[in-house]
PDB file of N, CA, C and O in Angstrom:
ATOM      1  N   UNK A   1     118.655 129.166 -47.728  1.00  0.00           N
ATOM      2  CA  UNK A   1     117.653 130.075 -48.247  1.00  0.00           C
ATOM      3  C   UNK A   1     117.172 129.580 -49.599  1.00  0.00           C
ATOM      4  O   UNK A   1     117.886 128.996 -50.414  1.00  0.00           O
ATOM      5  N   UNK A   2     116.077 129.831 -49.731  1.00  0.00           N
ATOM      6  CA  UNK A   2     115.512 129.169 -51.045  1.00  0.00           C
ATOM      7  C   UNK A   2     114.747 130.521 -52.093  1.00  0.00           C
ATOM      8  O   UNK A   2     114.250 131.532 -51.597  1.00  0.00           O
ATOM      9  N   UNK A   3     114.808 130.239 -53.572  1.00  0.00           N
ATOM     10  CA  UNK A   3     114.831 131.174 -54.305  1.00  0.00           C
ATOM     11  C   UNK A   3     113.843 130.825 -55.228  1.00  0.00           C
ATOM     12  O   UNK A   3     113.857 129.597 -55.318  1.00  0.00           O
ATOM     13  N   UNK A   4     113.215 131.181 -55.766  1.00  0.00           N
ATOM     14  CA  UNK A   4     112.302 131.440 -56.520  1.00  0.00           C
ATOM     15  C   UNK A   4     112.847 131.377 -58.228  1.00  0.00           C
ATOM     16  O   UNK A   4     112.765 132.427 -58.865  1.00  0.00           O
ATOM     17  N   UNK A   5     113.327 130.281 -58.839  1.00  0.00           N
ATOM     18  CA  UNK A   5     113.881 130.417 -60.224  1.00  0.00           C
ATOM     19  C   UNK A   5     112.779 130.685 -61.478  1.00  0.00           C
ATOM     20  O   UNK A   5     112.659 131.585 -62.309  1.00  0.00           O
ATOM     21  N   UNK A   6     112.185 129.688 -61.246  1.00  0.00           N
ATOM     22  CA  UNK A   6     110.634 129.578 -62.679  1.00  0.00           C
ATOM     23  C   UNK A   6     109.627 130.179 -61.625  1.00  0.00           C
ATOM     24  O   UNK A   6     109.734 130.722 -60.526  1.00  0.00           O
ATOM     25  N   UNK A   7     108.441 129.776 -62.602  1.00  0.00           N
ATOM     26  CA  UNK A   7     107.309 130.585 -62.235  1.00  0.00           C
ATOM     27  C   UNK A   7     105.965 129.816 -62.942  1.00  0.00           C
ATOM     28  O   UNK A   7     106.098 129.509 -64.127  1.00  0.00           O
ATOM     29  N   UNK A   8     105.503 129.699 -62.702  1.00  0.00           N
ATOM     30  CA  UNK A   8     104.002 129.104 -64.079  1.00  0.00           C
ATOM     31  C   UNK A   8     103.337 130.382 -64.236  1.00  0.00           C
ATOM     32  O   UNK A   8     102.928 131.251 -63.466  1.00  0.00           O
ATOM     33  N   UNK A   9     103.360 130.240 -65.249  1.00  0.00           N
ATOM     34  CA  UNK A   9     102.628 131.002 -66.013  1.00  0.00           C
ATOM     35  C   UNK A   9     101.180 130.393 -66.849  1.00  0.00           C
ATOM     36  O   UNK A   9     101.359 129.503 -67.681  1.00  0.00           O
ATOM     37  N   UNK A  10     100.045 130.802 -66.647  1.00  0.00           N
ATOM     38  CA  UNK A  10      99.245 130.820 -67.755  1.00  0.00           C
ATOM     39  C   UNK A  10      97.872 131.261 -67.910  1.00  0.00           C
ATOM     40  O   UNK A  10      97.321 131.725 -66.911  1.00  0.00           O
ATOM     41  N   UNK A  11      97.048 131.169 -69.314  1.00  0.00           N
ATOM     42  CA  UNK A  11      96.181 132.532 -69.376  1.00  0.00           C
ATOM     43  C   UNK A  11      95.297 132.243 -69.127  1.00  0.00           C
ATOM     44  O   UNK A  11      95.051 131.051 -69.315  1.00  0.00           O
ATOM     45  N   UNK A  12      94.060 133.246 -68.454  1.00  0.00           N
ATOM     46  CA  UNK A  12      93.078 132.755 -67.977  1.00  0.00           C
ATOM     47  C   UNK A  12      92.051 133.671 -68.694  1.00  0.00           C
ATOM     48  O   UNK A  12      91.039 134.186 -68.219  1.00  0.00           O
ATOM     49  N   UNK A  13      92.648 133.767 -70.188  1.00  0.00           N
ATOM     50  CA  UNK A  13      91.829 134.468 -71.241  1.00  0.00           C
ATOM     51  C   UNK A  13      92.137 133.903 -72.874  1.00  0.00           C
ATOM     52  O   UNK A  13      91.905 134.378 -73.986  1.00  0.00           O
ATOM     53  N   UNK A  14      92.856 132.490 -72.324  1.00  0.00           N
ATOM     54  CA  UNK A  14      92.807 131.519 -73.140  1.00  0.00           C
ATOM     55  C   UNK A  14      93.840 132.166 -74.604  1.00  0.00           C
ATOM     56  O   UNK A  14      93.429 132.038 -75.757  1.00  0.00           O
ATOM     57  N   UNK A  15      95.115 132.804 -74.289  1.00  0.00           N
ATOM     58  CA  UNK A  15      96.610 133.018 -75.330  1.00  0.00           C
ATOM     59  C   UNK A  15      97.141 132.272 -75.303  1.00  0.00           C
ATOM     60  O   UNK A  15      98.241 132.581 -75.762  1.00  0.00           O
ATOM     61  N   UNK A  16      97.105 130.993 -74.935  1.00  0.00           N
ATOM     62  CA  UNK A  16      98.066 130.147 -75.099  1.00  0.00           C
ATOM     63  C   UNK A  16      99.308 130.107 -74.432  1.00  0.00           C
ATOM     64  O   UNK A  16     100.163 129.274 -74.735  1.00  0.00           O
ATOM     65  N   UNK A  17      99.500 131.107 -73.381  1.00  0.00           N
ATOM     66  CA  UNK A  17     100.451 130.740 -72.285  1.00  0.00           C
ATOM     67  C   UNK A  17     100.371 129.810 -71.192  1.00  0.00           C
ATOM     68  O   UNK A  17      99.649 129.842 -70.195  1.00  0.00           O
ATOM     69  N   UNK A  18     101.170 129.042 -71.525  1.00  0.00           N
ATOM     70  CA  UNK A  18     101.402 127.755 -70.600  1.00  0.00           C
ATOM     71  C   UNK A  18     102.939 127.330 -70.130  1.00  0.00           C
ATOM     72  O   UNK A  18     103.900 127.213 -70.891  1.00  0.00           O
ATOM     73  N   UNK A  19     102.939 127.154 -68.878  1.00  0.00           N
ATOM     74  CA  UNK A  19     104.266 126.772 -68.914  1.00  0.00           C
ATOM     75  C   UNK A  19     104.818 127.468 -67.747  1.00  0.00           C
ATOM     76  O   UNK A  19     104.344 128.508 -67.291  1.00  0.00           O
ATOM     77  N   UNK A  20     106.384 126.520 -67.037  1.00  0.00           N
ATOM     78  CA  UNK A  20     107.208 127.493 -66.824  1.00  0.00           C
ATOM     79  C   UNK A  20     108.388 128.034 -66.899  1.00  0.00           C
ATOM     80  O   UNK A  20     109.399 127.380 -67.157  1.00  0.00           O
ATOM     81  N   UNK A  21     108.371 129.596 -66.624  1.00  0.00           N
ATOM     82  CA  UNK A  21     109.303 130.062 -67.223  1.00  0.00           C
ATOM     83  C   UNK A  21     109.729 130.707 -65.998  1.00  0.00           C
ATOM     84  O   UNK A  21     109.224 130.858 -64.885  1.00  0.00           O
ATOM     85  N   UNK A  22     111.300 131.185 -66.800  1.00  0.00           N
ATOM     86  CA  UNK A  22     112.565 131.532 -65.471  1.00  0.00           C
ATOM     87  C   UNK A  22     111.638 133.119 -65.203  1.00  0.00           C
ATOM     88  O   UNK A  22     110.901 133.869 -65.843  1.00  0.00           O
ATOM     89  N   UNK A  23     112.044 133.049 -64.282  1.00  0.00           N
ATOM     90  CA  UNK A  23     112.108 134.606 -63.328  1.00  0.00           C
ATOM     91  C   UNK A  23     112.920 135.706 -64.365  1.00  0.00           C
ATOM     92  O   UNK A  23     112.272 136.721 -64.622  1.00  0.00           O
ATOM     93  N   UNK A  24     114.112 135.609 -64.906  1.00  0.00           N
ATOM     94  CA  UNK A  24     114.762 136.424 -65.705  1.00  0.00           C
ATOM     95  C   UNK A  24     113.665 136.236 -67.098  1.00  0.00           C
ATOM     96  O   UNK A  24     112.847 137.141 -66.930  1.00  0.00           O
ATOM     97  N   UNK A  25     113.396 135.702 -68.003  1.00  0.00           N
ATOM     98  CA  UNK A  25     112.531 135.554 -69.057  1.00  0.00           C
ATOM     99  C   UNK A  25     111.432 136.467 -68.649  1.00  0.00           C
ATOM    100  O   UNK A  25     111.514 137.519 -69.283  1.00  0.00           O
ATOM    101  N   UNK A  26     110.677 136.450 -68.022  1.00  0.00           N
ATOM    102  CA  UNK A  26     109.017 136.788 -66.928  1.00  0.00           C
ATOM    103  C   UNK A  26     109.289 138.553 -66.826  1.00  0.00           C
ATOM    104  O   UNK A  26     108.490 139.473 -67.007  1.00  0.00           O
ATOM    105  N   UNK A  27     111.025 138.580 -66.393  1.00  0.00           N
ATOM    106  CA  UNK A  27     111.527 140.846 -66.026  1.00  0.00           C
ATOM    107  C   UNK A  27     111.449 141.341 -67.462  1.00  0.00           C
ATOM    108  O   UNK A  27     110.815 142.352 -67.764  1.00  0.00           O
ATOM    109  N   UNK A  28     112.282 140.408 -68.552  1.00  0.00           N
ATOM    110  CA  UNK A  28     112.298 141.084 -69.204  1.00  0.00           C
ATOM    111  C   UNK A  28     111.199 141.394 -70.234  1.00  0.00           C
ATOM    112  O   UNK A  28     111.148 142.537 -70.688  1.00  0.00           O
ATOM    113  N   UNK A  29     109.807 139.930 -70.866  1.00  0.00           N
ATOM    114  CA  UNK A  29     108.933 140.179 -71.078  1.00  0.00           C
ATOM    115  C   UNK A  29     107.844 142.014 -70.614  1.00  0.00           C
ATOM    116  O   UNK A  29     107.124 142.817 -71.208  1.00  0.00           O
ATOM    117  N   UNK A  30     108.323 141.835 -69.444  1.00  0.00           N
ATOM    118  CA  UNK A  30     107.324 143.155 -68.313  1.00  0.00           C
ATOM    119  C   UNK A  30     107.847 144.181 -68.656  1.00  0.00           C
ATOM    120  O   UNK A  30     107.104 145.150 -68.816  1.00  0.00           O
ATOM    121  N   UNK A  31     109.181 144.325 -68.871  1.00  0.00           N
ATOM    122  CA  UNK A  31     109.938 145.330 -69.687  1.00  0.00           C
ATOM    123  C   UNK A  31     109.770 146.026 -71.499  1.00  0.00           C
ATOM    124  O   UNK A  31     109.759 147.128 -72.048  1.00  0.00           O
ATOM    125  N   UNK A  32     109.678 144.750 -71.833  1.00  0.00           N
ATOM    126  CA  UNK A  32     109.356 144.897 -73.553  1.00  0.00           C
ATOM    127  C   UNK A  32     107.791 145.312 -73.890  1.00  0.00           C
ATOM    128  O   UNK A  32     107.431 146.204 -74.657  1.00  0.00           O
ATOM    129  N   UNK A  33     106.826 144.284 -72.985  1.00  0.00           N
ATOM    130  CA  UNK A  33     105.581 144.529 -74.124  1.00  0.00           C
ATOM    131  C   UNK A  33     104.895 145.097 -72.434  1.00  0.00           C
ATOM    132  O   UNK A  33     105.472 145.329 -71.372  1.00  0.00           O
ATOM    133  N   UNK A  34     103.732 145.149 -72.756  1.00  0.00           N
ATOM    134  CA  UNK A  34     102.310 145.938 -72.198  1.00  0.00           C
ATOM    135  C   UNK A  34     101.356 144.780 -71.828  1.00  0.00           C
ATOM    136  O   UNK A  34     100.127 144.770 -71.887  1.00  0.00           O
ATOM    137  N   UNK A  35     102.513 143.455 -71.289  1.00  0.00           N
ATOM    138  CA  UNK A  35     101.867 141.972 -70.645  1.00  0.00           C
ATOM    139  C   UNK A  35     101.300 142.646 -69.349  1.00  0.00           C
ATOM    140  O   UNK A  35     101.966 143.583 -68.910  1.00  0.00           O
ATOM    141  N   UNK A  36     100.380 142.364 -68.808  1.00  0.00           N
ATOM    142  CA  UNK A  36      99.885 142.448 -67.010  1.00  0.00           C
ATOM    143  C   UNK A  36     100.005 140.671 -66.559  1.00  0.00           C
ATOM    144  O   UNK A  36      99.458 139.660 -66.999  1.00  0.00           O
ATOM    145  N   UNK A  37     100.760 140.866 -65.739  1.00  0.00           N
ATOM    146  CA  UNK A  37     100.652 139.185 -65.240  1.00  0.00           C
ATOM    147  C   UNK A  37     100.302 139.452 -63.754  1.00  0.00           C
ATOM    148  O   UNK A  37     100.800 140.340 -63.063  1.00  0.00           O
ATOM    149  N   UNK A  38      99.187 138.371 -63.292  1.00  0.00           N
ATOM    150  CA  UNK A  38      99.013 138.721 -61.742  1.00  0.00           C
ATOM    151  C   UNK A  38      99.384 137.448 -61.224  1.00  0.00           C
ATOM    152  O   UNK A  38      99.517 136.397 -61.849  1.00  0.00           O
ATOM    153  N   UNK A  39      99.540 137.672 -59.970  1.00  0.00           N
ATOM    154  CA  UNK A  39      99.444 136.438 -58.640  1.00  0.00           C
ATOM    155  C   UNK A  39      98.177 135.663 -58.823  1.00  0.00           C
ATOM    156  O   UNK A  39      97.131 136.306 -58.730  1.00  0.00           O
ATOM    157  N   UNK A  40      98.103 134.282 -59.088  1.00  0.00           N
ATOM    158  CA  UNK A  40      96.513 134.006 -58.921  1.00  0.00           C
ATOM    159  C   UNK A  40      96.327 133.457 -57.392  1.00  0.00           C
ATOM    160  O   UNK A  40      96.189 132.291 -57.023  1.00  0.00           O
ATOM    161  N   UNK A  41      96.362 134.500 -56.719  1.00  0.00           N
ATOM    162  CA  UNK A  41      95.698 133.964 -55.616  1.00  0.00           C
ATOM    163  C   UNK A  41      95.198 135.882 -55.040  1.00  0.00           C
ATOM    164  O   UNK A  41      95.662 136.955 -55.425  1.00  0.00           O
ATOM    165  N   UNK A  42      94.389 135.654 -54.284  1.00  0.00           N
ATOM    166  CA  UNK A  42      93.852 137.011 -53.694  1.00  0.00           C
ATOM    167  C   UNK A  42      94.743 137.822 -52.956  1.00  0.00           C
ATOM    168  O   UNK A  42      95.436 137.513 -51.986  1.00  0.00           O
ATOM    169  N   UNK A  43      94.640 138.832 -53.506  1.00  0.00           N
ATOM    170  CA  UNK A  43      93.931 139.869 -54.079  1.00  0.00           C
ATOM    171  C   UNK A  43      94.482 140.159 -55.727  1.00  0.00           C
ATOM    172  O   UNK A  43      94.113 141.217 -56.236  1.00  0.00           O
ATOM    173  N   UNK A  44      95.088 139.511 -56.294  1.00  0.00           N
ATOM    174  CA  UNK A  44      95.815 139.468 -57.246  1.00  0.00           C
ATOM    175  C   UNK A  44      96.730 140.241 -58.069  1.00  0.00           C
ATOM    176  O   UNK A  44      96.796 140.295 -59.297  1.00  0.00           O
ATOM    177  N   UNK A  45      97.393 140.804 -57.221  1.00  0.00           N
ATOM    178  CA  UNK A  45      98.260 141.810 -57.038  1.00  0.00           C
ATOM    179  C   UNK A  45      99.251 141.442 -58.583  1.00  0.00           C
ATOM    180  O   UNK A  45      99.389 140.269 -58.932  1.00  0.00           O
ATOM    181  N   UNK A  46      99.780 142.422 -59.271  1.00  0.00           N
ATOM    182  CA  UNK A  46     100.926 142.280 -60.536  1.00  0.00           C
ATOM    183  C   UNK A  46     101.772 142.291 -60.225  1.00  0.00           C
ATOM    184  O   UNK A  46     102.224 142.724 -59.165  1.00  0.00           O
ATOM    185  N   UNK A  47     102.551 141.499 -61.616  1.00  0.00           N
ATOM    186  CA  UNK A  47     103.597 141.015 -61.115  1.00  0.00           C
ATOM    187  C   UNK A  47     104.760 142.470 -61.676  1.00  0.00           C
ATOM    188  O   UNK A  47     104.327 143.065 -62.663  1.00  0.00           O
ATOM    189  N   UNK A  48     105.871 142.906 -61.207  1.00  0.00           N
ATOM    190  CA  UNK A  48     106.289 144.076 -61.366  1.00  0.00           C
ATOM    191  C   UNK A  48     108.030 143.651 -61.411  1.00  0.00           C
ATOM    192  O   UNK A  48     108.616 143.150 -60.451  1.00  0.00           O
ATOM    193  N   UNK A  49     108.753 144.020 -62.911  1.00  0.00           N
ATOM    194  CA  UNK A  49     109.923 143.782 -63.222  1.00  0.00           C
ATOM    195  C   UNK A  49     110.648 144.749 -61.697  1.00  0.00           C
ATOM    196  O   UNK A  49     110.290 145.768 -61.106  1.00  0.00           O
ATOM    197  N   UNK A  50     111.857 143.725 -61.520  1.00  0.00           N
ATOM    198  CA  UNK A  50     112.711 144.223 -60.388  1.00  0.00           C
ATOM    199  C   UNK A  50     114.485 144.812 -61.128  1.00  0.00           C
ATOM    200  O   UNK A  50     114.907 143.657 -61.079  1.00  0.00           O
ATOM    201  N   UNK A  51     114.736 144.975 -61.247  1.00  0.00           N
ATOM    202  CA  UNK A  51     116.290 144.979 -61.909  1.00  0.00           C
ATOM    203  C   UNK A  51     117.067 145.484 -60.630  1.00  0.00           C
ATOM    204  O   UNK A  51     116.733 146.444 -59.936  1.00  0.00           O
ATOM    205  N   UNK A  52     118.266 144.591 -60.422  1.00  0.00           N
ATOM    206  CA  UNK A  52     119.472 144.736 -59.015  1.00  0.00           C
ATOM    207  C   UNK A  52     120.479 144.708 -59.770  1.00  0.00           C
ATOM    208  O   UNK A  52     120.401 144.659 -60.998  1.00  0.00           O
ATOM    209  N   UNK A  53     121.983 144.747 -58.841  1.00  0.00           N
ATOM    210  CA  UNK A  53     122.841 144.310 -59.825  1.00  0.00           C
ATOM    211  C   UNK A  53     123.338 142.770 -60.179  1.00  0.00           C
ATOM    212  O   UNK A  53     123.730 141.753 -59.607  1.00  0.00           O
ATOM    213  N   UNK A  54     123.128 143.152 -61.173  1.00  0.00           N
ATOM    214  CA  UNK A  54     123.553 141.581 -62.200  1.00  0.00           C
ATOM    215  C   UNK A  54     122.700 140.939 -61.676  1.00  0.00           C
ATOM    216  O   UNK A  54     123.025 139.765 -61.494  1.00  0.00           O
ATOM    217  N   UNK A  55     121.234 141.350 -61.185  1.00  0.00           N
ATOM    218  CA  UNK A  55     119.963 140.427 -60.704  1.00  0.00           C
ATOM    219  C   UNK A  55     118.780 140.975 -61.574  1.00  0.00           C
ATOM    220  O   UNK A  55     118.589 142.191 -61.589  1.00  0.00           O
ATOM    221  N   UNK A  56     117.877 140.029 -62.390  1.00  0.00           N
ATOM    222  CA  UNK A  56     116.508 140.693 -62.393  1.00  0.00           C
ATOM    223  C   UNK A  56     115.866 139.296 -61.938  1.00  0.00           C
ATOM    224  O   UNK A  56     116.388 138.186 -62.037  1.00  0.00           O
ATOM    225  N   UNK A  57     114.559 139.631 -61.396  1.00  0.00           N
ATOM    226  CA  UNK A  57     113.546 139.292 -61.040  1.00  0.00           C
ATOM    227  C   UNK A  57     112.267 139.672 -61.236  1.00  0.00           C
ATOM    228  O   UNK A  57     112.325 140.743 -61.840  1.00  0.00           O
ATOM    229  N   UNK A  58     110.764 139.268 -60.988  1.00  0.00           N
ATOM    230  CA  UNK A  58     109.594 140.003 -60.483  1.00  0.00           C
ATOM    231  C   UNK A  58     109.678 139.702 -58.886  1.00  0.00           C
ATOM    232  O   UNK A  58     110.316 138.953 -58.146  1.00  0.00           O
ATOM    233  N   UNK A  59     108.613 140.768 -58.762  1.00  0.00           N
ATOM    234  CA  UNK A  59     108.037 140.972 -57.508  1.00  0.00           C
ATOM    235  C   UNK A  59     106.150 141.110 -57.671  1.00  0.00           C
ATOM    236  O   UNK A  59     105.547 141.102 -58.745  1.00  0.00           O
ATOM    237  N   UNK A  60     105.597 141.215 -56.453  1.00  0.00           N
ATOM    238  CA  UNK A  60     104.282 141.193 -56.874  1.00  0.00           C
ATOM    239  C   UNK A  60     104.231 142.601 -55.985  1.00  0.00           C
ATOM    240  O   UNK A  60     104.883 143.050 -55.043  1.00  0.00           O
ATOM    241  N   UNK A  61     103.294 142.981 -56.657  1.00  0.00           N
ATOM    242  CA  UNK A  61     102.728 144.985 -56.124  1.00  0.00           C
ATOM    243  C   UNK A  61     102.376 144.700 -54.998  1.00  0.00           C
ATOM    244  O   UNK A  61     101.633 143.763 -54.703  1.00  0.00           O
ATOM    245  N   UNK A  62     102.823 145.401 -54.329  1.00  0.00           N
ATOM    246  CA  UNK A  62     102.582 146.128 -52.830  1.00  0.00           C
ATOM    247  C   UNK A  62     100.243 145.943 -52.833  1.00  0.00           C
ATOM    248  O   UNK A  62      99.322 146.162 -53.619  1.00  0.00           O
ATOM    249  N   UNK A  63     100.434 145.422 -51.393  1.00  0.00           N
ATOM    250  CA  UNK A  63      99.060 145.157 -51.120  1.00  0.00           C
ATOM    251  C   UNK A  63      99.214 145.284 -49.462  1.00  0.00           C
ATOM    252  O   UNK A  63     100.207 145.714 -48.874  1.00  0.00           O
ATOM    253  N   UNK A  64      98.210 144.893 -48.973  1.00  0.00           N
ATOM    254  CA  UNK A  64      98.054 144.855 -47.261  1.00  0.00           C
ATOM    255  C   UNK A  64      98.873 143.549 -46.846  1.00  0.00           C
ATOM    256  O   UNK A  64      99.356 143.533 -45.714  1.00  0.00           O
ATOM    257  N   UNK A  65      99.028 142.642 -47.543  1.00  0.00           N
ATOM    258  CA  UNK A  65     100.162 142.191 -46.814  1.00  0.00           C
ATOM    259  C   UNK A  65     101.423 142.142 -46.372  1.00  0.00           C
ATOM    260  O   UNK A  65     102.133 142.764 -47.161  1.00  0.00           O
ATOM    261  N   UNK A  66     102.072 141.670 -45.430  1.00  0.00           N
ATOM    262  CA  UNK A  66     103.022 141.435 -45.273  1.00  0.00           C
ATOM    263  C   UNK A  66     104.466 140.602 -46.189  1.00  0.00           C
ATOM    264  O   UNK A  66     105.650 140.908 -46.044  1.00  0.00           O
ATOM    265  N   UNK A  67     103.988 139.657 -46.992  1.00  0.00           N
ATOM    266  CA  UNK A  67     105.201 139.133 -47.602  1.00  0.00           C
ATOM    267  C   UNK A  67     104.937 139.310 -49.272  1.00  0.00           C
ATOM    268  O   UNK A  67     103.839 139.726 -49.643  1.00  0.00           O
ATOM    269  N   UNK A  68     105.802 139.037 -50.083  1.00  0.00           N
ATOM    270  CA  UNK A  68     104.830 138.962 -51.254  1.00  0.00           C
ATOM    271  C   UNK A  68     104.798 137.922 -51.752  1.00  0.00           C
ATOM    272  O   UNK A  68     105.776 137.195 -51.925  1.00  0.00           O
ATOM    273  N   UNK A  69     103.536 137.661 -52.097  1.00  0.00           N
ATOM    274  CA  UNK A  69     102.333 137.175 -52.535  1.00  0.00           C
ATOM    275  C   UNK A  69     102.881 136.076 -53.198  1.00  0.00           C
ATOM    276  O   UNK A  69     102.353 135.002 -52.909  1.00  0.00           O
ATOM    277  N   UNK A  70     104.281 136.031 -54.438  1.00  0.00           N
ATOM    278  CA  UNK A  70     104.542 134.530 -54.698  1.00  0.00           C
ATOM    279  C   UNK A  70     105.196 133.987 -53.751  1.00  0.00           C
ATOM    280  O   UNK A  70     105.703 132.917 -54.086  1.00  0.00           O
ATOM    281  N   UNK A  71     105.410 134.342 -52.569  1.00  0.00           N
ATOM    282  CA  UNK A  71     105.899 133.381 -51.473  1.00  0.00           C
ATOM    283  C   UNK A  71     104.826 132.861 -50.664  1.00  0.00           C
ATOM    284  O   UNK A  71     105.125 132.453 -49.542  1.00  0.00           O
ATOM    285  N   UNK A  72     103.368 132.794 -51.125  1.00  0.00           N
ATOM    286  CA  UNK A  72     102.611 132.081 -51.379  1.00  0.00           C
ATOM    287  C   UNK A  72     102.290 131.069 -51.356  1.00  0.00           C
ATOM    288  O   UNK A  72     101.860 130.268 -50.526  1.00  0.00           O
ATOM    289  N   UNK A  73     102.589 131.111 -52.684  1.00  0.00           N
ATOM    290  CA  UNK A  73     102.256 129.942 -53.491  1.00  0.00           C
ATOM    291  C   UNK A  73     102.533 128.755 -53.287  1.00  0.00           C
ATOM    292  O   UNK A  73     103.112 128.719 -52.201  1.00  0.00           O
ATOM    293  N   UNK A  74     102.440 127.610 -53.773  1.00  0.00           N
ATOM    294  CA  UNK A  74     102.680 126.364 -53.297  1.00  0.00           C
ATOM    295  C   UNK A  74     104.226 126.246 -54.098  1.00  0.00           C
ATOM    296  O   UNK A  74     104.592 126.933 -55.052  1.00  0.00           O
ATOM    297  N   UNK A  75     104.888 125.319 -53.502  1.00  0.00           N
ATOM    298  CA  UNK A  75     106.355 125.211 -53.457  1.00  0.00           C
ATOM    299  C   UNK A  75     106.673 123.663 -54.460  1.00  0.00           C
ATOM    300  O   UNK A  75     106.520 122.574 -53.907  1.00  0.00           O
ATOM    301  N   UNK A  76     107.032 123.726 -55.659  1.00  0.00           N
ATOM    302  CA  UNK A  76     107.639 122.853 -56.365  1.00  0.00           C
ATOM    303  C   UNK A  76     109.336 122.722 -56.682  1.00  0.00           C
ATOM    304  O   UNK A  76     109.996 123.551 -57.308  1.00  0.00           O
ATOM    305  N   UNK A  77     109.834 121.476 -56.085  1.00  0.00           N
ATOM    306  CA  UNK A  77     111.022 121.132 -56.218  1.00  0.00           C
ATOM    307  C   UNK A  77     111.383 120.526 -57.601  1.00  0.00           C
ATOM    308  O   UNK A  77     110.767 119.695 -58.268  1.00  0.00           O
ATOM    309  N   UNK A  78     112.392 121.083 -57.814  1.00  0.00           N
ATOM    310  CA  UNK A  78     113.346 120.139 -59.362  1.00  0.00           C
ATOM    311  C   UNK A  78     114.724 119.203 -59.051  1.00  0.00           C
ATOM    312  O   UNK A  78     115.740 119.293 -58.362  1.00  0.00           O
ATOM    313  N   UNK A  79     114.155 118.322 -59.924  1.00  0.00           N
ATOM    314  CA  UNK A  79     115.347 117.478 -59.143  1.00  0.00           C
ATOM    315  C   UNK A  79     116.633 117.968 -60.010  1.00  0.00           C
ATOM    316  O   UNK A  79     116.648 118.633 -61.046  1.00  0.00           O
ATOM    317  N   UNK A  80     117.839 117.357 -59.159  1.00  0.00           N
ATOM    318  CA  UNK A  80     118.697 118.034 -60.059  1.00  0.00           C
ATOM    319  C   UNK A  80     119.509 117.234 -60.606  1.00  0.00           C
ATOM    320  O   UNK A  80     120.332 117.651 -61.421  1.00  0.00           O
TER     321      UNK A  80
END
């Protein structure tokens, strides 16, 4: 099974976010400030802090599809 660790991030209103960052960094940002981060791909659904146990993550908001939306995205490997 494969997991979703980082994420890219960046602004398309020109703040200077670039980069990527972990999945845990991304919950707790969504938690602290009044950031909106979306999926860039259609319909661009937000991205929405998850907290489990001894897990956080995002998720992307509920839309007409079926899976969510960063399982998507195109798939980058790290070597290890």
């Amino acid at each position: 099974m494969e997991t979703i660790v980082r994420i890219h991030l960046f602004s398309t209103s020109g703040e200077g976010i670039s980069g990527w960052y972990y999945k845990e960094d991304i919950n707790e940002w969504l938690h602290e400030n009044s950031y909106k981060i979306v999926v860039y791909i259609d319909p661009y659904p937000e991205l929405i802090p998850v907290d489990g146990d001894h897990v956080k993550y995002v998720r992307s908001s509920k839309d007409d599809t079926e899976e969510d939306n960063l399982l998507k995205l195109d798939i980058y490997y790290e070597k290890q």
